[in-house]
C-alpha positions in Angstrom: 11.3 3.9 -32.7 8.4 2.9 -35.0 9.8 -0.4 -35.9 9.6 -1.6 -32.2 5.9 -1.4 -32.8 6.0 -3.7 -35.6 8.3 -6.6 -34.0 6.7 -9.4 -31.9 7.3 -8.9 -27.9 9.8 -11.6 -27.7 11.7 -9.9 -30.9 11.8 -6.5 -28.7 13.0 -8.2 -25.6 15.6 -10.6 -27.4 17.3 -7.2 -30.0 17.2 -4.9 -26.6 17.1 -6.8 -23.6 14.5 -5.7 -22.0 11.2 -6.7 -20.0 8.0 -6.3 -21.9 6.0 -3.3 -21.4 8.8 -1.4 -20.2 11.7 0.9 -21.2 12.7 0.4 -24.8 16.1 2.4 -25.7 17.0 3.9 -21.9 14.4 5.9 -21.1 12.5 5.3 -24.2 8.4 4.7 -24.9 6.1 2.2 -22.9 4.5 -0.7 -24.9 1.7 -2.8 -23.9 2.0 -6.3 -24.8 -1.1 -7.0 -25.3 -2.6 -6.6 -28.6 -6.0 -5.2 -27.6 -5.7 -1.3 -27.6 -8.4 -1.4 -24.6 -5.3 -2.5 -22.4 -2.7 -0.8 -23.7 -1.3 1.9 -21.1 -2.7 5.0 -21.7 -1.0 8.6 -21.4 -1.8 10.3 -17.6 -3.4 13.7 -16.5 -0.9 16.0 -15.4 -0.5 15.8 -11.4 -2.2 17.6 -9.5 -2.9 16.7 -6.0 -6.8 17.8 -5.0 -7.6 18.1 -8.6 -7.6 15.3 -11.9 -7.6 17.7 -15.2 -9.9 14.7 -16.9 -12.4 14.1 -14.4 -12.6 10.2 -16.0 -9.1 9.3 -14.8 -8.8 6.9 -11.8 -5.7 7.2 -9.4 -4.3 4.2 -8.6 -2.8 4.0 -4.9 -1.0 1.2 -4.0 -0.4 0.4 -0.1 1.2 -2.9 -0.4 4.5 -1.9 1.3 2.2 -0.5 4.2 -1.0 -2.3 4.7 -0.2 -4.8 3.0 3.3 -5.5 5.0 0.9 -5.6 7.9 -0.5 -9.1 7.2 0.9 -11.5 9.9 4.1 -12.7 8.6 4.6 -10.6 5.8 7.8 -8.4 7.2 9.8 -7.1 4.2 13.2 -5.8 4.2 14.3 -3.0 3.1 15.6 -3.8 -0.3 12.5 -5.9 -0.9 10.9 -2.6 -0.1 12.4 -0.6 -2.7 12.6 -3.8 -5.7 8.9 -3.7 -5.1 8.5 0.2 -5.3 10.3 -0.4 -8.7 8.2 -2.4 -9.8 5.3 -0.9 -8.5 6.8 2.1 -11.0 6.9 0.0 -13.5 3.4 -1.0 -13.6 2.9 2.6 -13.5 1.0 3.2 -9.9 0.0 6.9 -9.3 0.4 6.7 -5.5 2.8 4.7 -3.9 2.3 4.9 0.0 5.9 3.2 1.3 5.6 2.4 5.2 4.7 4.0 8.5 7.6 6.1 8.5 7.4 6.3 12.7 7.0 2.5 13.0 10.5 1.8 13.8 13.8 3.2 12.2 13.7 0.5 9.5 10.7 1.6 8.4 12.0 5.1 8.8 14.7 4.9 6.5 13.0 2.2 3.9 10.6 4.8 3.5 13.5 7.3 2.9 15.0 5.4 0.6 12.3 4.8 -1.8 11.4 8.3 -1.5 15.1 9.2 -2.7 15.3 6.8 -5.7 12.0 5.6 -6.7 10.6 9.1 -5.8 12.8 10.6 -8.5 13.1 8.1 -11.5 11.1 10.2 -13.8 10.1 8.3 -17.3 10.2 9.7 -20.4 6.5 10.3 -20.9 7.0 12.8 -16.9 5.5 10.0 -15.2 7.0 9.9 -11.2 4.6 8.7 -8.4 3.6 10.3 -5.7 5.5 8.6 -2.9 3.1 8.6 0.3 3.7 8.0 4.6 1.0 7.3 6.7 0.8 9.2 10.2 -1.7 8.9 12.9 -3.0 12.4 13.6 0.2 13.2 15.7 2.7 16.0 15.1 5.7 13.6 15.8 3.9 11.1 13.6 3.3 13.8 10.9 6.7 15.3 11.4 8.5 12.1 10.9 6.3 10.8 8.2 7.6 14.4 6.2 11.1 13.8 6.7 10.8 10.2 5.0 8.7 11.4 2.3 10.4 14.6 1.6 13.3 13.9 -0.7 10.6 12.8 -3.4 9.6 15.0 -6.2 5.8 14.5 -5.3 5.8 13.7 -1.8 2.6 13.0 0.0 1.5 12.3 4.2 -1.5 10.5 4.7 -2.8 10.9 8.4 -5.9 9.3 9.9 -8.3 9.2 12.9 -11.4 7.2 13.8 -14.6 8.5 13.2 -17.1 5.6 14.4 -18.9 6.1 17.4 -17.6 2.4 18.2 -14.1 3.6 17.4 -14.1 7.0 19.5 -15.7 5.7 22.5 -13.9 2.5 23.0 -10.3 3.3 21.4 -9.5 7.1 21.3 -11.7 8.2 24.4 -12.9 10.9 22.9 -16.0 12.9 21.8 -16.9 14.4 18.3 -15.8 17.9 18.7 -12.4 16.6 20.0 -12.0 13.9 17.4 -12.8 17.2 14.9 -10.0 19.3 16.4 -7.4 16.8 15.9 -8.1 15.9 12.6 -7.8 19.9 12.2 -4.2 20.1 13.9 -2.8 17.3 12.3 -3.4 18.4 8.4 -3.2 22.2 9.2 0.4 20.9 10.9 1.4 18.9 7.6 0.6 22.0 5.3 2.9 23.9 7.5 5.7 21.4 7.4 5.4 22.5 3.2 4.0 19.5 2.3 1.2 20.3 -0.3 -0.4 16.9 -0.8 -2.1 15.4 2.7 -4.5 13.0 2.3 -7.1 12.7 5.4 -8.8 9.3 6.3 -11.7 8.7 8.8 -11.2 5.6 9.9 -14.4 3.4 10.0 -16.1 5.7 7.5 -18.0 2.5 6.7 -19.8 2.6 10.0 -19.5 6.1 10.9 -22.4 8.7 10.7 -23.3 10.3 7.8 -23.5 13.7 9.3 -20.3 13.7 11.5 -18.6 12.7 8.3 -19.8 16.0 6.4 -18.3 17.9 9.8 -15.0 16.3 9.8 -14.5 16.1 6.0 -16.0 19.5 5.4 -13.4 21.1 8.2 -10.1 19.1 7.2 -10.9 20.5 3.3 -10.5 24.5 5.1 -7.3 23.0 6.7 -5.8 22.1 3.6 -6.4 18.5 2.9 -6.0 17.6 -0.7 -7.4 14.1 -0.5 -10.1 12.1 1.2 -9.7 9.0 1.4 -13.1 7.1 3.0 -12.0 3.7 4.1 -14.4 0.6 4.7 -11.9 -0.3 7.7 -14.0 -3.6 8.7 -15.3 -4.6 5.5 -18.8 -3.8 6.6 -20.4 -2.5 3.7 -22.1 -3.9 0.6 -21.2 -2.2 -2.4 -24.5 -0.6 -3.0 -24.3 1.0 0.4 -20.3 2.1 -0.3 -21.4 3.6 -3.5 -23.6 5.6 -2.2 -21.6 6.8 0.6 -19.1 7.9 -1.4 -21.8 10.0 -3.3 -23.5 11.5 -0.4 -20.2 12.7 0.8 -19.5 14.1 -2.5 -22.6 16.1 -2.4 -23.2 17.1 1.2 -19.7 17.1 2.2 -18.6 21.4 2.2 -15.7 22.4 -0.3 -16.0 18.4 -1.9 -15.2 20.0 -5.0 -12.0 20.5 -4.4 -11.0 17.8 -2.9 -10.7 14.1 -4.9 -12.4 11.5 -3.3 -10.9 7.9 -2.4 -11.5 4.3 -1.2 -9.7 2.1 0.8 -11.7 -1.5 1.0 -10.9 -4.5 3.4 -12.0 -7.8 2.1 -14.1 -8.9 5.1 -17.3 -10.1 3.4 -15.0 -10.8 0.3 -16.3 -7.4 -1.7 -13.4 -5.1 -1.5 -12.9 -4.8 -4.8 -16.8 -4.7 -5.6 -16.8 -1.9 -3.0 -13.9 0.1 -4.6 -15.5 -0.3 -8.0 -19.0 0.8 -6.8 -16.7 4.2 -5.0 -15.1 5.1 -8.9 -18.9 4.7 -10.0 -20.1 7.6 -7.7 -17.0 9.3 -8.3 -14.2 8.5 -6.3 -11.2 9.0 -8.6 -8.3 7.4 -6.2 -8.8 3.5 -5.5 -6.2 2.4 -2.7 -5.8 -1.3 -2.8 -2.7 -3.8 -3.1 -1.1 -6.8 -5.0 -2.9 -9.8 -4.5 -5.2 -8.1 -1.9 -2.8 -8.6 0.3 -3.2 -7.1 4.2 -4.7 -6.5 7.5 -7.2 -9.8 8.5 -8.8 -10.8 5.2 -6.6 -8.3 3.1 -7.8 -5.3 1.0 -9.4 -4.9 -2.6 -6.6 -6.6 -5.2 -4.9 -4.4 -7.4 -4.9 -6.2 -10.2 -8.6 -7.3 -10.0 -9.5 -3.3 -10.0 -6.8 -2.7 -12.8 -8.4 -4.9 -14.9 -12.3 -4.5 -14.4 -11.2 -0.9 -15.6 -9.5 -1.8 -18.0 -12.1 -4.3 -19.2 -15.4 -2.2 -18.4 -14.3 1.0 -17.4 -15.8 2.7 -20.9 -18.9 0.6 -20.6 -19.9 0.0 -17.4 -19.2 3.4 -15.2 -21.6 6.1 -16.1 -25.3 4.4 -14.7 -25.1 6.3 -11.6 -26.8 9.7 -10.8 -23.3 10.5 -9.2 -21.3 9.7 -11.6 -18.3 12.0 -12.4 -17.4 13.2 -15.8 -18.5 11.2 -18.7 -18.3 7.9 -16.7 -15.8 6.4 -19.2 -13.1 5.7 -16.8 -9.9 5.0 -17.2 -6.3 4.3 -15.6 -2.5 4.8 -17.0 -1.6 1.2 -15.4 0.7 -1.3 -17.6 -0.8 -4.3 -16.9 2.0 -6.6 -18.5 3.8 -6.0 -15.5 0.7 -7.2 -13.3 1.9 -10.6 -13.3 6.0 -10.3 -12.4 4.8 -7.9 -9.9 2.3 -10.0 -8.0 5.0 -13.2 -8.1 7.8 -10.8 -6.9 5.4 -9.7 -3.7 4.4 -13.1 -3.0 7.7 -14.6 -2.9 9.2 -11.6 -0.8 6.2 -12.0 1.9 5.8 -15.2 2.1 1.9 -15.4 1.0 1.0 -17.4 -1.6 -1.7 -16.8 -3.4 -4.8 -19.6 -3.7 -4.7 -21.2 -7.1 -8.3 -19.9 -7.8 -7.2 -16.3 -6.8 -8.3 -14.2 -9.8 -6.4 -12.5 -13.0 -3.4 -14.2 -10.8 -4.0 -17.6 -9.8 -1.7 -20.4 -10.7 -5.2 -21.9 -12.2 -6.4 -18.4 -13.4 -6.0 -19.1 -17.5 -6.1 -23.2 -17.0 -8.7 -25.4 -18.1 -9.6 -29.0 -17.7 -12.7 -29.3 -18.3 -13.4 -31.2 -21.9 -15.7 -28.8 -22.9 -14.0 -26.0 -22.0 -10.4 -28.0 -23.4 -12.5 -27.6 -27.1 -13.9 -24.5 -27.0 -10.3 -23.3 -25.9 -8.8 -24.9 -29.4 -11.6 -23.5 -31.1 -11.1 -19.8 -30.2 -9.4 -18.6 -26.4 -12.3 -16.2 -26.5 -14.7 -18.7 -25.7 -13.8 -19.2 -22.0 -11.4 -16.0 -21.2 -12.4 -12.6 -20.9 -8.6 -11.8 -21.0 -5.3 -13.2 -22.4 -2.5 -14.4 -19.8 -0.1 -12.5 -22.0 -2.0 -9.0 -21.5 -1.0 -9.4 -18.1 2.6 -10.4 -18.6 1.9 -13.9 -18.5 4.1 -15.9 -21.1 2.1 -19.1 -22.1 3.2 -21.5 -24.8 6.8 -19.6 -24.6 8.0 -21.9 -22.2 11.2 -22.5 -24.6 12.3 -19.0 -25.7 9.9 -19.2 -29.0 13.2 -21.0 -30.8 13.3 -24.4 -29.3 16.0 -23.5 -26.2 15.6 -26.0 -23.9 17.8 -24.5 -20.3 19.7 -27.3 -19.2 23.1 -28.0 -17.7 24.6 -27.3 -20.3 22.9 -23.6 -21.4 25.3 -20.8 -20.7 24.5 -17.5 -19.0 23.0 -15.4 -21.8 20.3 -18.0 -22.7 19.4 -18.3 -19.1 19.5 -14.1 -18.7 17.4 -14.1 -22.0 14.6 -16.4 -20.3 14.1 -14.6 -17.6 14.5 -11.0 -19.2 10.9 -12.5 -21.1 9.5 -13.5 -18.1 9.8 -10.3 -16.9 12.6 -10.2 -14.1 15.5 -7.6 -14.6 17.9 -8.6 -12.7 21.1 -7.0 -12.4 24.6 -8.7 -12.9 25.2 -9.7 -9.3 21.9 -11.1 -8.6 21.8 -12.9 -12.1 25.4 -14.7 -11.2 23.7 -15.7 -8.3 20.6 -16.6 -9.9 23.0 -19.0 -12.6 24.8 -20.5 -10.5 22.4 -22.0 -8.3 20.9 -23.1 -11.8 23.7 -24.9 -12.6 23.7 -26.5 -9.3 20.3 -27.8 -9.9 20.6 -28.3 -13.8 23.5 -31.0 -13.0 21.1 -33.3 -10.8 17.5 -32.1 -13.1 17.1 -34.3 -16.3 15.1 -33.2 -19.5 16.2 -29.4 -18.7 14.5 -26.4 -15.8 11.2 -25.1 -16.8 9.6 -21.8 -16.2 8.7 -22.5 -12.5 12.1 -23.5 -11.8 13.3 -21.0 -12.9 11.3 -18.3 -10.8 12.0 -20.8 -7.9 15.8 -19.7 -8.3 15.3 -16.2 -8.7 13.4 -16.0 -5.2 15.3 -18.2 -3.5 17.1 -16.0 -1.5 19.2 -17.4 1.4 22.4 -15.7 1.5 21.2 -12.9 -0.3 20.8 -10.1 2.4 23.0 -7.2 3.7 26.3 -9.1 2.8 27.6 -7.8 5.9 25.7 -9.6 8.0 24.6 -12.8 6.1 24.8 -16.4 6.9 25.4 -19.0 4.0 25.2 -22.6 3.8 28.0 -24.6 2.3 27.2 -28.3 3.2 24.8 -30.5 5.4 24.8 -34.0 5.4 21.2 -35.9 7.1 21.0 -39.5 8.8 17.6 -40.3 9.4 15.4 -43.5 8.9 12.4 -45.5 11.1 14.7 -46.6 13.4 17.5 -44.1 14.4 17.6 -40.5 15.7 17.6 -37.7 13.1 20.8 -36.4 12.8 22.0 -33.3 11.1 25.5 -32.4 9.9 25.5 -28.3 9.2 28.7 -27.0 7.6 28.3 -22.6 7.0 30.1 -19.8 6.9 29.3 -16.0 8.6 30.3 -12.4 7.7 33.9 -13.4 8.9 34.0 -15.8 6.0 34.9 -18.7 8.8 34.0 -22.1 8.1 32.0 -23.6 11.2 30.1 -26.6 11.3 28.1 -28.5 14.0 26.2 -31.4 14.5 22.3 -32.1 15.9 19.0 -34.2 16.7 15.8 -33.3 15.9 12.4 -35.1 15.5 13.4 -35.3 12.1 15.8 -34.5 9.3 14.5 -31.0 9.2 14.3 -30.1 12.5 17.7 -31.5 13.2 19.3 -29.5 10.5 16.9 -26.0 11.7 18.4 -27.0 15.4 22.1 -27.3 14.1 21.5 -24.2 12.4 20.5 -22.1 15.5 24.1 -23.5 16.9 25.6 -22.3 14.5 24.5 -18.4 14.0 23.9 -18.0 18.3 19.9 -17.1 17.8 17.0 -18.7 19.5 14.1 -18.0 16.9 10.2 -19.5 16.9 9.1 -21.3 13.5 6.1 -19.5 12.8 5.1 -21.4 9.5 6.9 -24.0 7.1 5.6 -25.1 3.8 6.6 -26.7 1.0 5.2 -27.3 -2.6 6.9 -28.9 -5.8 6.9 -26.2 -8.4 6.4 -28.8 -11.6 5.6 -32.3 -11.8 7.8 -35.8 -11.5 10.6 -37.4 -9.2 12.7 -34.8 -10.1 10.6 -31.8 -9.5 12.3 -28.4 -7.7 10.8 -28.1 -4.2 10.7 -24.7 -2.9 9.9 -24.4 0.9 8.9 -20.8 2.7 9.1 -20.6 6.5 8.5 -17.1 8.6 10.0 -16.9 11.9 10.0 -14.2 15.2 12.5 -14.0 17.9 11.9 -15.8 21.1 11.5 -13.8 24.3 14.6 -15.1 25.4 16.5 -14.4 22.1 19.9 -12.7 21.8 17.8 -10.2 19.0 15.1 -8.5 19.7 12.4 -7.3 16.5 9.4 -5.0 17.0 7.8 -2.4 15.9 4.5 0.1 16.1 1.5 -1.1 14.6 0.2 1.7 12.5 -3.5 1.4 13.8 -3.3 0.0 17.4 -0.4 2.3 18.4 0.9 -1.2 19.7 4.0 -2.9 19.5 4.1 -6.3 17.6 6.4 -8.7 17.2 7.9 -9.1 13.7 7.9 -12.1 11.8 10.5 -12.3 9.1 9.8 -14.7 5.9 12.3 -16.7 4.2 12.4 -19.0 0.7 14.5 -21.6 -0.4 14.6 -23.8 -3.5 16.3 -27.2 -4.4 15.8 -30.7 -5.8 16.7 -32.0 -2.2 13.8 -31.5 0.0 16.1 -30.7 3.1 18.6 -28.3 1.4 15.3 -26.4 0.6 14.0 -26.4 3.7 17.6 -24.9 5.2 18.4 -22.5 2.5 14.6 -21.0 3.6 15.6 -21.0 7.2 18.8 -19.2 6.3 17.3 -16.9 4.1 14.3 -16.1 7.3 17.4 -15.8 9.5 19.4 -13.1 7.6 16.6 -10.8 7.5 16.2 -10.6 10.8 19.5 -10.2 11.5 20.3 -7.5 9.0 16.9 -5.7 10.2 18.1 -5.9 13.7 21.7 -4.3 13.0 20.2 -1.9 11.0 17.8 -0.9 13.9 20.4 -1.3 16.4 22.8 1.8 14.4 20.0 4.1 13.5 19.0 4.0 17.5 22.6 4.0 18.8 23.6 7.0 16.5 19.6 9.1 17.9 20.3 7.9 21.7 24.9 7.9 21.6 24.7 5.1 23.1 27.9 2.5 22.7 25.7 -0.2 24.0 22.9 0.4 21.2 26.1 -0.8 18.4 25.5 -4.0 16.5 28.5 -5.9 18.1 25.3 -6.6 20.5 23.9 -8.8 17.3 25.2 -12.4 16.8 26.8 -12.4 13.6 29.6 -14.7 13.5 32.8 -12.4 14.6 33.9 -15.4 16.7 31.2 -14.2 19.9 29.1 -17.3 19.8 29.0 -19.7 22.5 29.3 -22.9 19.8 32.5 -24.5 20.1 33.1 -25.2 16.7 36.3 -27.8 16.1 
């Protein structure tokens, strides 16, 4: 094994075929790839859940599969769910909190599942996150939220009620001393389930009273909360003032020894992650935040921007507070080669792209233009970044393998697999056929060979690529359209029955007449939330990748909700959908497809899991159109 730490990354990946940073040898030793021992992944405290052995270790909780699913638009499916959660294991995460178990069955089992597989894929150095469900402060919440969680080897519920005046007057209807005795029940019922790991969050701690917050806290620590987790729900604070509420707590709160104290940050005023760093300076030692800050209005402190001021100042930087904890040299166990497959993989699978300017993870984060900046750069990198892409998994100046392989139609499935194995996506044989044979597609029309981008186009484009039971795919579509005739689309698919059916329509335009013929096709009436399109490289030739989300109409044959985890409400689900292809309009339908397929495999799956609680025959999927020859298209 010592000889892996003397070859070059790309030497490792090529001899073992593996991703960077990750397992070398089956379930062999984790190697950073960056050079600088400062971001290397460092060995973990033993778990413990309401104590950290080294008091300078900093738990990172991720909530990108919960809050971060919440963001409008941002509906993941179930096997996205759990690709992410592997990830999110990859980069090493200590808490990973999976869904609102009680949101919907979906959720439910999603939740479940991650729990079952992710939950127990234990590495070689004993590493296993904690997989976490939120509740409200409900024993059918709570209850539920154990069930999911359970099958995990360090399963966790994190339940919540508001604490701001605001919050408890206008939403719950309720006084302090009520508020007090619910927070009470509901972790005194989750220690009883035999769950020993509940974490307790007041929401709008940020604008709640200092004093009721000692009460509550103090009375939830006798009930057996582990955890405390003190979220800035509106974004209200400035870090100085979230820094010190997190060390007022720590020292007037009763029984805060025993407890470990955490942030949760919404990006309101833009200072989430300041806010979250300001909480580990007054000794919080959990930091909940997600990839790319996605979530709730303006999102929630970004994972990788914590990860790497940490990493970056953590020793330095952390121990000028009177409340600091420990020796203030603080630390975390993430990888952070696998910060940049990570964030790509959630963008793609949600739908949100992140700005170009968006930091550590920007498309524009480790370019420069500027001629000064241009000559510095060629005199030393160090002059104008703080940080090297490839610490973050980043590949730059690799763009050809590091031995001249240009991928073009002619490049065979091994040097396509190798590409993307050092780019950092693992696919497995079935997605990777699909992966190369949609690059062959495109190679045959692309001159001058695929690039990078083009390559990560293919791997998310996935129309057709759902529960195969219930998936759509296209085979043809011809357009006519032009200035002076109607836009007319020619859509040619086949369904689950592996029929052929094709179908002809207008639209306003090419698009729109293809989308329309589409809906004739599958039987569903859907609302296009948002399109959008961008080129992923330069030139005439260039791959277009389009991204649509779309919800069920009132009227619809499907119907897609579920219960929002903080206004108890039910919201209508949008599902997201990517498509990549030279042709602009064969993009824009494979995304369409891809949106369409979601929804109905989340639908069918929602429909079973309620007909087999409720027996009921009507509850069965034959109520979902999937192609078994129900639709109303007469197809010649």
């Amino acid at each position: 094994m010592k000889l892996l730490i003397i070859l070059t990354t790309f030497q490792a990946c090529v001899a073992f075929n593996v991703i960077p940073g990750t397992r070398i040898g089956g379930r062999g030793k984790l190697y950073s790839q960056s050079n600088d021992e400062v971001l290397a992944r460092k060995p973990r405290p033993p778990y413990i859940p309401n104590k950290i052995p080294d008091p300078d270790y900093v738990r990172i909780f991720d909530t990108t599969l919960r809050d971060g699913e919440q963001s409008p638009g941002a509906t993941l499916t179930s096997d996205e769910k759990l690709l992410i959660a592997k990830q999110l294991s990859k980069l090493g995460v200590d808490v990973i909190e999976a869904g609102f178990p009680i949101a919907s069955p979906d959720d439910f089992e999603a939740v479940k599942q991650i729990a079952e597989v992710v939950g127990n894929d234990v590495w070689e150095d004993g590493y296993v996150p904690v997989i976490c469900g939120l509740s409200r402060a409900s024993k059918k919440d709570i209850k539920t939220a154990w069930e999911a969680v359970s099958p995990a080897k360090l399963p966790r519920i994190h339940t919540f009620i508001a604490t701001s005046k605001i919050h408890m007057e206008s939403k719950l209807k309720m006084n302090e001393d009520q508020v007090v005795e619910k927070a009470v029940e509901a972790v005194r019922y989750a220690r009883g389930l035999g769950c020993d790991d509940v974490e307790f969050s007041p929401e709008d701690a940020g604008r709640s009273e200092p004093e009721f917050l000692y009460r509550v806290l103090g009375e939830v620590i006798k009930a057996g909360a582990t955890t405390l987790n003190i979220p800035d729900t509106t974004g209200w604070n400035m870090p100085w003032e979230f820094g010190g509420l997190i060390g007022m707590l720590r020292s007037n709160v009763p029984g805060a020894d025993n407890v470990i104290f955490s942030t949760h940050c919404q990006n309101d005023l833009g200072l989430s992650t300041a806010n979250s760093l300001a909480g580990a300076m007054n000794g919080a030692r959990q930091l909940e935040c997600t990839i790319n800050g996605i979530g709730e209005r303006a999102g929630n402190a970004a994972l990788e921007e914590i990860v790497m001021g940490i990493a970056l100042k953590g020793s330095t930087h952390f121990d000028q507070s009177p409340n600091k904890l420990g020796s203030g040299k603080i630390y975390t166990a993430i990888n952070p080669v696998h910060i940049s497959p990570t964030s790509k993989m959630v963008s793609e699978f949600t739908g949100m792209i992140c700005q170009p300017h968006k930091a550590i993870v920007g498309n524009n984060a480790f370019k420069h233009e500027s001629g000064i900046h241009q000559d510095g750069m060629i005199k030393s990198k160090n002059t104008y970044e703080i940080m090297t892409p490839e610490s973050i998994g980043l590949m730059r100046g690799d763009s050809e393998s590091g031995a001249g392989i240009v991928l073009g139609k002619h490049s065979g499935r091994n040097a396509v697999s190798t590409r993307l194995a050092e780019m950092g996506y693992d696919l497995d044989s079935e997605k990777l056929n699909a992966v190369f044979k949609r690059f062959k597609i495109v190679a045959e029309k692309k001159k001058g060979g695929l690039e990078d981008e083009d390559l990560e186009a293919l791997v998310y484009d996935s129309a057709g690529t759902s529960d195969g039971e219930s998936s759509w795919a296209l085979d043809d579509l011809q357009v006519t359209t032009g200035m002076s005739g109607i836009p007319t689309a020619t859509v040619t698919m086949h369904g689950p029955d592996g029929i052929k059916r094709f179908v002809a329509a207008t639209g306003t335009g090419p698009v729109d007449a293809v989308y329309k013929a589409i809906d004739k096709l599958i039987g569903i009436s859907v609302e296009l939330e948002t399109y959008g399109m961008q080129a992923v490289n330069e030139g005439i030739d260039a791959v277009a990748t389009t991204r649509v989300s779309i919800s069920a109409k009132p009227d619809s044959s499907v119907t897609a909700t579920s219960l929002h985890s903080q206004s108890g409400t039910e919201k209508v689900r949008q599902f997201s959908g990517a498509g990549s292809d030279g042709d602009v309009v064969v993009s824009s339908a494979r995304a369409y497809v891809s949106a369409l397929n979601k929804m109905i495999a989340w639908t069918k799956r929602r429909s079973e899991k309620e007909g087999a609680a409720k027996g009921e025959e009507e509850a069965s999927v034959d109520s979902v159109p999937l192609g078994d020859g129900t639709s109303s298209v007469q197809v010649k």
